[in-house]
VOPAGU-2260 file (C-alpha; in pm, 1 decimal, decimal comma):
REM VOPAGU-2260
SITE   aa  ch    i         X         Y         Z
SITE  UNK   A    0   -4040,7   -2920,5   -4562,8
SITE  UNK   A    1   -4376,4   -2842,3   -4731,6
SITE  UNK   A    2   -4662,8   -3031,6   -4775,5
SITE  UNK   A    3   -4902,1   -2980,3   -5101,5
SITE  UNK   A    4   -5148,6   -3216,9   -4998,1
SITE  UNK   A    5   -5233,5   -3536,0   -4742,6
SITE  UNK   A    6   -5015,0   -3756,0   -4951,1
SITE  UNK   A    7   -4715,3   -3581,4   -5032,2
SITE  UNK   A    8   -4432,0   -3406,3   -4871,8
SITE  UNK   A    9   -4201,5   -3195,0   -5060,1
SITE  UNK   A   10   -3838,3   -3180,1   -4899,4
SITE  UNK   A   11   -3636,6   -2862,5   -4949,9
SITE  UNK   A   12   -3422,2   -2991,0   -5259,4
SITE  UNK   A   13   -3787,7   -3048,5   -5415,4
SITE  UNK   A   14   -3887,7   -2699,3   -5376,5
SITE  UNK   A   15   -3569,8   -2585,6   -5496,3
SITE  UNK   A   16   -3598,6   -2761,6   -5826,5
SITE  UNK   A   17   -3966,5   -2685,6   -5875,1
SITE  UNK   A   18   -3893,4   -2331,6   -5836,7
SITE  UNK   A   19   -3571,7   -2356,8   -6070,4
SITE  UNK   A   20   -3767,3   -2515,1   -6336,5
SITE  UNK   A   21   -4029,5   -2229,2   -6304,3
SITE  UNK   A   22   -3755,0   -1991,0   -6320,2
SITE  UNK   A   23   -3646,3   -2159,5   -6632,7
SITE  UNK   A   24   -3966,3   -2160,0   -6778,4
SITE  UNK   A   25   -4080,0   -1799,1   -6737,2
SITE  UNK   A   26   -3720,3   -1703,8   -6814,8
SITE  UNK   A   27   -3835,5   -1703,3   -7207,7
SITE  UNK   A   28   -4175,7   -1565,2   -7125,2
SITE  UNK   A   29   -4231,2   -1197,2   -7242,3
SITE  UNK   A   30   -4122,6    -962,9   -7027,7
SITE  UNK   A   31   -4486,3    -761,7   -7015,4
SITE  UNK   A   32   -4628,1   -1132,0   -6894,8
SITE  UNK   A   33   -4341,5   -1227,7   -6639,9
SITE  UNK   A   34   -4190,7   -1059,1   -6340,8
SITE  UNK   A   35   -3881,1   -1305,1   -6417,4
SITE  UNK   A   36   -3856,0   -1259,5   -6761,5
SITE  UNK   A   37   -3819,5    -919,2   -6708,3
SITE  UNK   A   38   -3561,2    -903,0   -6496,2
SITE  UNK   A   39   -3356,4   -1127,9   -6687,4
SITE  UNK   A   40   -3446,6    -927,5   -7005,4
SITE  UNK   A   41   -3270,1    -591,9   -6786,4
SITE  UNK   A   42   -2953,6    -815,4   -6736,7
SITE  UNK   A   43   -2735,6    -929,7   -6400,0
SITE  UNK   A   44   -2688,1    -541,7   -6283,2
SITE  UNK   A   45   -3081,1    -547,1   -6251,9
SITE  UNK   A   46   -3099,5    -902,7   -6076,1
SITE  UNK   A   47   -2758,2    -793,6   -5848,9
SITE  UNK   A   48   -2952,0    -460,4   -5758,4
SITE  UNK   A   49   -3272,0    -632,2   -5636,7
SITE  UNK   A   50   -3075,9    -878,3   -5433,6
SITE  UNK   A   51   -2889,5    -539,8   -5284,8
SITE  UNK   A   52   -3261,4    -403,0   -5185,6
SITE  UNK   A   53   -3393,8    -703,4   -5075,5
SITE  UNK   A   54   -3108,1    -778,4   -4862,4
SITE  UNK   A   55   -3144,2    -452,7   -4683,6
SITE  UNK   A   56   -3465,2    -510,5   -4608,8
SITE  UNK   A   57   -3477,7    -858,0   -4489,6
SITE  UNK   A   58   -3188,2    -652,0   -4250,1
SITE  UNK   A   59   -3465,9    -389,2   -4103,2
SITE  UNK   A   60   -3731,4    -672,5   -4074,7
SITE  UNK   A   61   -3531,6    -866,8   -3866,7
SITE  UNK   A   62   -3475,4    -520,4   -3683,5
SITE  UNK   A   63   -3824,2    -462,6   -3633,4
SITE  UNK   A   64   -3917,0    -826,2   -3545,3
SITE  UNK   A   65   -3636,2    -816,8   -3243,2
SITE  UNK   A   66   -3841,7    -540,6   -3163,5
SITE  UNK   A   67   -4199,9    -603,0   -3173,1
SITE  UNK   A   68   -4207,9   -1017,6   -3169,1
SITE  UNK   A   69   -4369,4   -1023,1   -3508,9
SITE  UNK   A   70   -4162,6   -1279,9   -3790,2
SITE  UNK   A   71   -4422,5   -1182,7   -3999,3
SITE  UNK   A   72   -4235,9    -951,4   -4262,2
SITE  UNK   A   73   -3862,0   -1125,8   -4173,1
SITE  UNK   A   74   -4027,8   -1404,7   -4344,4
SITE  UNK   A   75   -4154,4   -1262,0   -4638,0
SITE  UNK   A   76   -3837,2   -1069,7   -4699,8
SITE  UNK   A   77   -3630,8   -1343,9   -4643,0
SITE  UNK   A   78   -3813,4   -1560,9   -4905,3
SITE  UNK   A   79   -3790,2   -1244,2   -5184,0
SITE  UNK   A   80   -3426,9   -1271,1   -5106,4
SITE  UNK   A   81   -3388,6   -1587,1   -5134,5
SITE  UNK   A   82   -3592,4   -1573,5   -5480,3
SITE  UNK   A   83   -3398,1   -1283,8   -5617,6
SITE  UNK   A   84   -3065,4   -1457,6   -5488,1
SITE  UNK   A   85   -3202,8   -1784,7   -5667,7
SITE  UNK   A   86   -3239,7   -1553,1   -6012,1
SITE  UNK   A   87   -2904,3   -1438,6   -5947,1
SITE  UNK   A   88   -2768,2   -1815,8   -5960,6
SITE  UNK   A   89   -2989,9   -1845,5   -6258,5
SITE  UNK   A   90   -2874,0   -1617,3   -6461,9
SITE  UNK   A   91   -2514,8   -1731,8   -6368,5
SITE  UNK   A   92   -2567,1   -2070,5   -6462,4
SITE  UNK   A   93   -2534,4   -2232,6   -6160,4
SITE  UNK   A   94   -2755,5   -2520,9   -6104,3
SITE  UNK   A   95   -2918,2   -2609,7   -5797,0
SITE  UNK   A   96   -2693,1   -2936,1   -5714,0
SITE  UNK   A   97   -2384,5   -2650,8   -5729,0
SITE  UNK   A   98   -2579,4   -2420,2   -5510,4
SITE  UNK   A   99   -2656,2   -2648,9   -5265,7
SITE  UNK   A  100   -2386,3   -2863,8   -5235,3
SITE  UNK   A  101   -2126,9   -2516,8   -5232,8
SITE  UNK   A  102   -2388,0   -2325,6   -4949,9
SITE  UNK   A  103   -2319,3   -2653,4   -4729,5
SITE  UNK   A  104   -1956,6   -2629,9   -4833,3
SITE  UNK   A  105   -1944,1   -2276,4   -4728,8
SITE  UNK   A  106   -2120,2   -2344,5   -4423,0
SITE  UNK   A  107   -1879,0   -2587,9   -4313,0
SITE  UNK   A  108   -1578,9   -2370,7   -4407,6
SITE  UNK   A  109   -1698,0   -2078,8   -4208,4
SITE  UNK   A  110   -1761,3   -2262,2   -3878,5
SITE  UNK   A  111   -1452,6   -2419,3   -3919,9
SITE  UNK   A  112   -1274,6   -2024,3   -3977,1
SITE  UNK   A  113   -1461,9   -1879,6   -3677,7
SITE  UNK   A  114   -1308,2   -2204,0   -3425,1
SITE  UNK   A  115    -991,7   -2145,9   -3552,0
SITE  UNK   A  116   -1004,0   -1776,9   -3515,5
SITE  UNK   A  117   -1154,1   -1823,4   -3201,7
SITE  UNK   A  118    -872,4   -2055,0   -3101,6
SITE  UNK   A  119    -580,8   -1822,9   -3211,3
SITE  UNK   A  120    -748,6   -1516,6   -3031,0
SITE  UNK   A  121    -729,2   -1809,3   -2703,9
SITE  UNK   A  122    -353,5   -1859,6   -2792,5
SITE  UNK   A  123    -274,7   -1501,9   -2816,0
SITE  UNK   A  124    -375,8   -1434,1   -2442,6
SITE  UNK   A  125     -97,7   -1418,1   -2189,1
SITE  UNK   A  126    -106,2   -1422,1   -1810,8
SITE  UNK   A  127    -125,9   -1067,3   -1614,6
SITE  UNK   A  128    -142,4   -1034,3   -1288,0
SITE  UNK   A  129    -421,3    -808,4   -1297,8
SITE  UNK   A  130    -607,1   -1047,1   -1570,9
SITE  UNK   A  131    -586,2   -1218,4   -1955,9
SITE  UNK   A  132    -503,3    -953,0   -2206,2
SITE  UNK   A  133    -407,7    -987,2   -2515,1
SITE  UNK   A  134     -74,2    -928,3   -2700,5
């Protein structure tokens, strides 16, 4: 959550349509005047491609940050991913109630693969003398 002022807290699902409207708006903007409009004016590839960087290096951030203790630049790269991810769902028309409700979807699903991986690689073990091993 974020608050803008003494009054009023913002919950997640009203940043995320604030900052989908914005994207909306500056989407028409010129591109010389808007960051956004100018990525959407170089097409998907562009969008995919800064999602590829930014991904990479919200990976070394968290690398340094195990390291030296700082969050400092984790955080910052993870929100440009996040915004270039959320341009990405933009440009693909998929609206924020999709995106949220299909991340929590997809969260679900893939705790529910790893137990039942987990689970198989439990059933898979036999007895050995000399210890478990698998088959």
């Amino acid at each position: 959550m974020s608050t803008t002022d003494s009054n009023r807290t913002l919950s997640s699902s009203d940043i995320l349509k604030q900052l989908t409207a914005t994207l909306e708006a500056r989407k028409s903007a010129s591109p010389d005047d808007s960051y956004v409009a100018s990525l959407h004016a170089k097409g998907l590839n562009k969008i995919l491609e800064k999602v590829g960087e930014e991904s990479i290096e919200t990976l070394l951030a968290a690398r340094d940050a195990e390291v030296s203790g700082n969050n400092e630049k984790l955080i910052y790269e993870t929100a440009d991913l996040w915004f270039h991810s959320l341009l990405c769902c933009r440009i693909s028309a998929l609206m924020v109630r999709q995106y949220s409700t299909n991340w929590l979807g997809a969260s679900i699903c893939l705790v529910s693969m790893k137990r039942q991986r987990e689970k198989a690689s439990l059933q898979r073990k036999t007895y050995d003398p000399q210890g478990y091993r698998g088959v």
